[in-house]
N, C-alpha and C positions, 0 to 999 in steps of 0.2 A: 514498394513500400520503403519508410526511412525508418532511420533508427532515432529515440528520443529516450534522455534521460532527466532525471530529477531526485535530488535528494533532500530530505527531511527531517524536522525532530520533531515529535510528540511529547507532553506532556500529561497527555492520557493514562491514568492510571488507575481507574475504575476497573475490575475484577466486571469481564461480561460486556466490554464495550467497545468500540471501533477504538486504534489508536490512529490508525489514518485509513484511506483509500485514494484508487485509482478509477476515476470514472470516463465512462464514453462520451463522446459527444451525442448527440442525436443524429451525426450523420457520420460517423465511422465504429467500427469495429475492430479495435486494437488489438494487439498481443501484449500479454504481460513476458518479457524475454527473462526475466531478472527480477528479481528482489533482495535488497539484502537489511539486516536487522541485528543491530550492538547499539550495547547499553551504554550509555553515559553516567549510569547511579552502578553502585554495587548494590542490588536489589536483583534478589533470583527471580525469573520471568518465567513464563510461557505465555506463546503467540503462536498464532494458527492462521493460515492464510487461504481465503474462503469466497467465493462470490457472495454477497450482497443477498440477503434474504427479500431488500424491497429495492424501491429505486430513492437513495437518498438525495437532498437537496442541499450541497456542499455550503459552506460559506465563506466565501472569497479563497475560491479554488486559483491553484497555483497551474500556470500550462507548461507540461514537459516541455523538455530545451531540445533541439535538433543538435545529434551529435557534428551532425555533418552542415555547415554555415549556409550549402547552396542549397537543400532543405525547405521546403514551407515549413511554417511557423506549427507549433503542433496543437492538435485540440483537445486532446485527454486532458482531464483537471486533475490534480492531486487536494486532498486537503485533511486537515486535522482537526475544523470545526465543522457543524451541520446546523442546519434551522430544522432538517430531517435527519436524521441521525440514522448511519446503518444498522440493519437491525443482522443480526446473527446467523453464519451464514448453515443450512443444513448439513454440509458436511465441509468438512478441511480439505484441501488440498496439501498442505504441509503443516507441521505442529514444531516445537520445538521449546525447549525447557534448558534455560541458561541459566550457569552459575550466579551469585551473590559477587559479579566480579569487572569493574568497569571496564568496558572495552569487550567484552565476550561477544562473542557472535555466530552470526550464518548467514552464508550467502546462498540463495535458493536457484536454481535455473530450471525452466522451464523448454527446453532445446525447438518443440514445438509450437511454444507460446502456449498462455491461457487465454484464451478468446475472448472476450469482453461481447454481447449483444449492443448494437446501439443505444446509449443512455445507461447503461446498467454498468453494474461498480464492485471492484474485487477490493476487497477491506482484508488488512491486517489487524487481529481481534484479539485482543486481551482475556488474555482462560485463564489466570490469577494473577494474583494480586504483580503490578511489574513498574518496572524501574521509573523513578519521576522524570527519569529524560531517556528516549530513543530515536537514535540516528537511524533512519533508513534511506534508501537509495532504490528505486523504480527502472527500469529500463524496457521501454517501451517499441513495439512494431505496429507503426500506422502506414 
């Protein structure tokens, strides 16, 4: 397996909503290694990081970069639009509640990866009201 990364803004600021995800392809089953999550607004946040309650349909999903050049190309999407929008996921895997303070942040690791099912999609989800621009960054084992 390689290693792929990708990083992001959002401008998801809906209280209850995806501000982005990391989806499968239909024919692999990735790890999430990493995630990490600062603000670019001083606007106090909380995000939770969750599989996917359904299987959303991105729009114009971004493909993780291979860290390493000699690598095939990668097939996880990332994105921050939907035509299917994730829905919420049953429980967290991480939460986190950052100051009113630009730049604040968390970096998440997961040391044995979160598994992704083929096609199915771990979202970073907006639990109040949170900042009009967020940096994140994906690091991916396909």
């Amino acid at each position: 397996m390689a290693i792929y990364s990708l990083a992001l803004n959002s401008t998801v600021t809906t209280t209850g909503a995806a501000a982005m995800d990391a989806k499968a392809a239909s024919t692999n089953r990735p790890a999430i290694m990493e995630l990490s999550v600062n603000l670019g607004a001083a606007t106090a946040s909380t995000y939770g990081i969750g599989r996917a309650g359904n299987t959303p349909t991105q729009t114009s999903p971004v493909l993780v970069q291979a860290e390493d050049p000699g690598d095939p190309a990668g097939v996880t999407g990332c994105a921050v639009a939907w035509s299917v929008a994730p829905t919420v996921p049953a429980q967290f895997f991480r939460r986190v509640s950052l100051p009113a303070t630009v730049g604040s942040g968390i970096i998440w690791t997961f040391p044995r990866g979160l598994v992704l099912a083929a096609s199915a999609s771990m979202v970073l989800w907006n639990l109040a009201t949170n900042a009009a621009s967020v940096n994140a960054h994906w690091v991916v084992d396909e």
